[in-house]
mmCIF file as Biopython writes it, N, C-alpha, C and O atoms, coordinates in Angstrom:
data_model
#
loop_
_atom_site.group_PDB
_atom_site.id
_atom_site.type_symbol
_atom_site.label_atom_id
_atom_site.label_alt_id
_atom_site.label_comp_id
_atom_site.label_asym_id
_atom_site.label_entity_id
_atom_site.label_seq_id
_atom_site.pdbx_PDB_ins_code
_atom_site.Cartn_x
_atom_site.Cartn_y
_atom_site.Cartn_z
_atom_site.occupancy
_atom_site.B_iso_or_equiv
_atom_site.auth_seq_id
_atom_site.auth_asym_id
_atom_site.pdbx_PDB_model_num
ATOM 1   N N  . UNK A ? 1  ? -6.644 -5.021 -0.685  1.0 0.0 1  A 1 
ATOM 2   C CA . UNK A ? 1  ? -5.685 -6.044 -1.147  1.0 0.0 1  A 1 
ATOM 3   C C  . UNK A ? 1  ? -4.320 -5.403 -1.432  1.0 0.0 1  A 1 
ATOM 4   O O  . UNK A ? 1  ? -3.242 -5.912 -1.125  1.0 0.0 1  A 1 
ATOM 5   N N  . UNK A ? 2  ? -4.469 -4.371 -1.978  1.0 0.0 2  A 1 
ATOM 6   C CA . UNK A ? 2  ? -2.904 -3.240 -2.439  1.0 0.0 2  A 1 
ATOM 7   C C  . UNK A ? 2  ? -2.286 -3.230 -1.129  1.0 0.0 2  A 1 
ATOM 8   O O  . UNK A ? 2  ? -1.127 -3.638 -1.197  1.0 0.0 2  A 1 
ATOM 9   N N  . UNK A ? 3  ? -2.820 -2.757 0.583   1.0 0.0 3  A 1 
ATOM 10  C CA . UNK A ? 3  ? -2.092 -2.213 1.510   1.0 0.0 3  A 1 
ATOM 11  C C  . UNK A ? 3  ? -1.632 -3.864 1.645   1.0 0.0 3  A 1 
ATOM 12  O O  . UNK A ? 3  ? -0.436 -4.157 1.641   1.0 0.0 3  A 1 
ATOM 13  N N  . UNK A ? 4  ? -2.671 -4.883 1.762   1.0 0.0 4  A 1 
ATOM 14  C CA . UNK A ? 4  ? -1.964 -6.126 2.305   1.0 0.0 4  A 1 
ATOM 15  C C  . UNK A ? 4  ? -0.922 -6.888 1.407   1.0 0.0 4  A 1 
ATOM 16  O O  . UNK A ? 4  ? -0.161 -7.771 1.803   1.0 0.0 4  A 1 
ATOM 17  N N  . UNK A ? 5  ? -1.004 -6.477 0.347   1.0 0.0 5  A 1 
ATOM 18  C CA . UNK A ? 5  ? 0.270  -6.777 -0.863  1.0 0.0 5  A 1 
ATOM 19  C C  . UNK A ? 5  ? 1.181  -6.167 -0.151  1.0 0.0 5  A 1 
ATOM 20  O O  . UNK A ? 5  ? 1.904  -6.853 0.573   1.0 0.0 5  A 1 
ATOM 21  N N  . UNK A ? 6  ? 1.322  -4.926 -0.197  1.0 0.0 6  A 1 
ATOM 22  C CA . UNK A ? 6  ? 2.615  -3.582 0.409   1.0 0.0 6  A 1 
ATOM 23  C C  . UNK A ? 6  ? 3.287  -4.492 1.901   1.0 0.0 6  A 1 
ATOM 24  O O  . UNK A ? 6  ? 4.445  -4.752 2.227   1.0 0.0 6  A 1 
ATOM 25  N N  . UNK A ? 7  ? 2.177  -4.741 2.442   1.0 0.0 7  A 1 
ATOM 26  C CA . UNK A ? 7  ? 2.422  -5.557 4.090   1.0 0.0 7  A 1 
ATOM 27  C C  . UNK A ? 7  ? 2.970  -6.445 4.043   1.0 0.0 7  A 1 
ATOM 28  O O  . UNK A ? 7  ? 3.882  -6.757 4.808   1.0 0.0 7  A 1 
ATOM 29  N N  . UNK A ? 8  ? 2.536  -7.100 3.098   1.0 0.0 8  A 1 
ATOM 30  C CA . UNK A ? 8  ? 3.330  -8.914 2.947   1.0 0.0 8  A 1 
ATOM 31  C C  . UNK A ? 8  ? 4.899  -8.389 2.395   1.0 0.0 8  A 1 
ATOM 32  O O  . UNK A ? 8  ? 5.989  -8.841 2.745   1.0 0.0 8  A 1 
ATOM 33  N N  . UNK A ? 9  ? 4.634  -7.353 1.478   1.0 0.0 9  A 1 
ATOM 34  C CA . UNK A ? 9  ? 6.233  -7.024 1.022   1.0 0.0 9  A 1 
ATOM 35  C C  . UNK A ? 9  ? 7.242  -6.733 1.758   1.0 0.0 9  A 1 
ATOM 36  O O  . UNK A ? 9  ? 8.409  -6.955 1.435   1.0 0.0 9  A 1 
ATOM 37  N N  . UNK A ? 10 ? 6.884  -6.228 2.777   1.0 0.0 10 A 1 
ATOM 38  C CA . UNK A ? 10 ? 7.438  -5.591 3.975   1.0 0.0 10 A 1 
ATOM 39  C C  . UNK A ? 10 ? 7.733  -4.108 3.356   1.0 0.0 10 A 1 
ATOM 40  O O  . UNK A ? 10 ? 8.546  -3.526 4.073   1.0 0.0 10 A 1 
ATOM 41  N N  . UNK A ? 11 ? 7.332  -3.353 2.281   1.0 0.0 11 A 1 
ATOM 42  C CA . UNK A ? 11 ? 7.100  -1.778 1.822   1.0 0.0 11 A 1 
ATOM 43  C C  . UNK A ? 11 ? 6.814  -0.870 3.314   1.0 0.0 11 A 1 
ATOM 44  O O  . UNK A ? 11 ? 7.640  0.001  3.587   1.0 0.0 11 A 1 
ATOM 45  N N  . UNK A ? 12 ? 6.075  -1.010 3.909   1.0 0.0 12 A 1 
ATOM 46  C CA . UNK A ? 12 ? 5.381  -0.419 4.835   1.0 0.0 12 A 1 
ATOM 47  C C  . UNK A ? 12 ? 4.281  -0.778 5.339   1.0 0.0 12 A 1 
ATOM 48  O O  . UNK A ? 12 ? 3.650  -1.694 4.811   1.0 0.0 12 A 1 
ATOM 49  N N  . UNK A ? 13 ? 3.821  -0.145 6.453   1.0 0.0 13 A 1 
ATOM 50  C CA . UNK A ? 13 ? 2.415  -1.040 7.348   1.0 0.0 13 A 1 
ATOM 51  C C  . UNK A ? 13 ? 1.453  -0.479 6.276   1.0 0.0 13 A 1 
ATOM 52  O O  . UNK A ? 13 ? 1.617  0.385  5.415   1.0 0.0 13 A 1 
ATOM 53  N N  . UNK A ? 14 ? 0.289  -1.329 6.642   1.0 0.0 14 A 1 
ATOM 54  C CA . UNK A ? 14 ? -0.829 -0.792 6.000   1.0 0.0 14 A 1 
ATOM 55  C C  . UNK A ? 14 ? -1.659 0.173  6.637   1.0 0.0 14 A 1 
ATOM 56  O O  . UNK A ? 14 ? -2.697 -0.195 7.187   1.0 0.0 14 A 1 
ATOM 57  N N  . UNK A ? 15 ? -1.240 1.627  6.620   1.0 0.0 15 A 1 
ATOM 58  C CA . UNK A ? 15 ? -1.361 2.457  7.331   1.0 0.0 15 A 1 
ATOM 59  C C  . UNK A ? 15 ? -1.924 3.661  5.976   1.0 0.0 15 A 1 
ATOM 60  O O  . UNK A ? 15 ? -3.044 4.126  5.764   1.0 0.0 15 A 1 
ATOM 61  N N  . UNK A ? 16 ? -0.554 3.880  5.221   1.0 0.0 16 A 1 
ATOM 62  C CA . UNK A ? 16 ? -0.895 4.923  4.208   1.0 0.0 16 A 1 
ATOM 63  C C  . UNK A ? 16 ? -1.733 3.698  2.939   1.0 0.0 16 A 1 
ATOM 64  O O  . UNK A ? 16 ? -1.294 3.302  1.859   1.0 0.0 16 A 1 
ATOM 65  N N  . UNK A ? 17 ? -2.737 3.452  3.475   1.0 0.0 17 A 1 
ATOM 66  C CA . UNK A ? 17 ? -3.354 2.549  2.318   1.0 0.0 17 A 1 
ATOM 67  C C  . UNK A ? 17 ? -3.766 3.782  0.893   1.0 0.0 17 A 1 
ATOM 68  O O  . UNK A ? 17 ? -3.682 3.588  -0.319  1.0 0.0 17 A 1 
ATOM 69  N N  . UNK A ? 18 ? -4.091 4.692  1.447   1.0 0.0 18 A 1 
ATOM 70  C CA . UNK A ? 18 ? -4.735 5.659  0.682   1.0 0.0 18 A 1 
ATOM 71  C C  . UNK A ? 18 ? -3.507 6.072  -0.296  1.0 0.0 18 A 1 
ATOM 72  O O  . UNK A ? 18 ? -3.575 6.023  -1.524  1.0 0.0 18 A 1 
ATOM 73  N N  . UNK A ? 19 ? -2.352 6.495  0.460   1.0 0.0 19 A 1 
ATOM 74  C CA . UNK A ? 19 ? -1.357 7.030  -0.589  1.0 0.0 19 A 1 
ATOM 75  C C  . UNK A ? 19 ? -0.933 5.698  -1.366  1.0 0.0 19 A 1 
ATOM 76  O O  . UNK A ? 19 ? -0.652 5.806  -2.560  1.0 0.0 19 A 1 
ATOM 77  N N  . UNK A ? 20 ? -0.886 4.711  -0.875  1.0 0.0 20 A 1 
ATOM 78  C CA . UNK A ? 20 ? -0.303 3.636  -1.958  1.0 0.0 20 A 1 
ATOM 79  C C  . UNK A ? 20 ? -1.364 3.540  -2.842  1.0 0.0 20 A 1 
ATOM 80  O O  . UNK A ? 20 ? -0.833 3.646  -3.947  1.0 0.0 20 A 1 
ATOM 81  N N  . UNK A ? 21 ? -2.413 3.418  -2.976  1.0 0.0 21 A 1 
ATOM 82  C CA . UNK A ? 21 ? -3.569 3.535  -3.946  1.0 0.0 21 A 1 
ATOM 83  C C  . UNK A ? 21 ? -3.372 5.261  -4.978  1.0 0.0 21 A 1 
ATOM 84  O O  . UNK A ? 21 ? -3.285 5.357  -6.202  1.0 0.0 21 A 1 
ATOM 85  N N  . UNK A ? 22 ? -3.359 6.031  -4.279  1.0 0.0 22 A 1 
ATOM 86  C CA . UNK A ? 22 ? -3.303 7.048  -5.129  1.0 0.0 22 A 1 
ATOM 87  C C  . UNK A ? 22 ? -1.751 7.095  -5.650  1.0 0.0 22 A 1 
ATOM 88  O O  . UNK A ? 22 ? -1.734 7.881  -6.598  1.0 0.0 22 A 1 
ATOM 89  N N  . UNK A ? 23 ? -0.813 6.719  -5.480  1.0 0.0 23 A 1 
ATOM 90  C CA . UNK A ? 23 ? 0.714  6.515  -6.212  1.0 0.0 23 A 1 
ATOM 91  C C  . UNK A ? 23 ? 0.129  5.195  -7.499  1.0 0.0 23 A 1 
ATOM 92  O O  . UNK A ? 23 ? 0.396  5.337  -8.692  1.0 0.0 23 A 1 
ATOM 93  N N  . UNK A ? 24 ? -0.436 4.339  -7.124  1.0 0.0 24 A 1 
ATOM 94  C CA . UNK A ? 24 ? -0.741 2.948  -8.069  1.0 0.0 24 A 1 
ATOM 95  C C  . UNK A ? 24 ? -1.190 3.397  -9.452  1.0 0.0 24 A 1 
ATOM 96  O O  . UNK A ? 24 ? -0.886 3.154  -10.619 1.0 0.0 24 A 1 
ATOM 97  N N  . UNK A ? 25 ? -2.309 4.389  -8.592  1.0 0.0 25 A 1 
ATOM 98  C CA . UNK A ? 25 ? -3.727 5.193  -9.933  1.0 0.0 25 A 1 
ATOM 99  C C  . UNK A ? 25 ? -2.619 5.616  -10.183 1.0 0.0 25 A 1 
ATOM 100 O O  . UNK A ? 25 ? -2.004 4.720  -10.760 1.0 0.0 25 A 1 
ATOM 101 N N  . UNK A ? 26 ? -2.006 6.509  -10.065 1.0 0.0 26 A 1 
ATOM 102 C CA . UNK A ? 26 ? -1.099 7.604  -10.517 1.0 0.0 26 A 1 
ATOM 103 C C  . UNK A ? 26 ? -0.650 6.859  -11.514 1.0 0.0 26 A 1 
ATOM 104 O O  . UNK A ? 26 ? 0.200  7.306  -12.285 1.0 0.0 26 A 1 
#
């Protein structure tokens, strides 16, 4: 749901799903 949030934002593809999750935790 985080990468397709980021996607809809237009942030970036949902590609680095992993780093946007570990920046979030962070």
């Amino acid at each position: 749901p985080l990468g397709f949030s980021a996607f809809q934002g237009g942030l970036w593809p949902p590609v680095p799903v992993s780093q946007l999750i570990k920046l979030v935790q962070r």
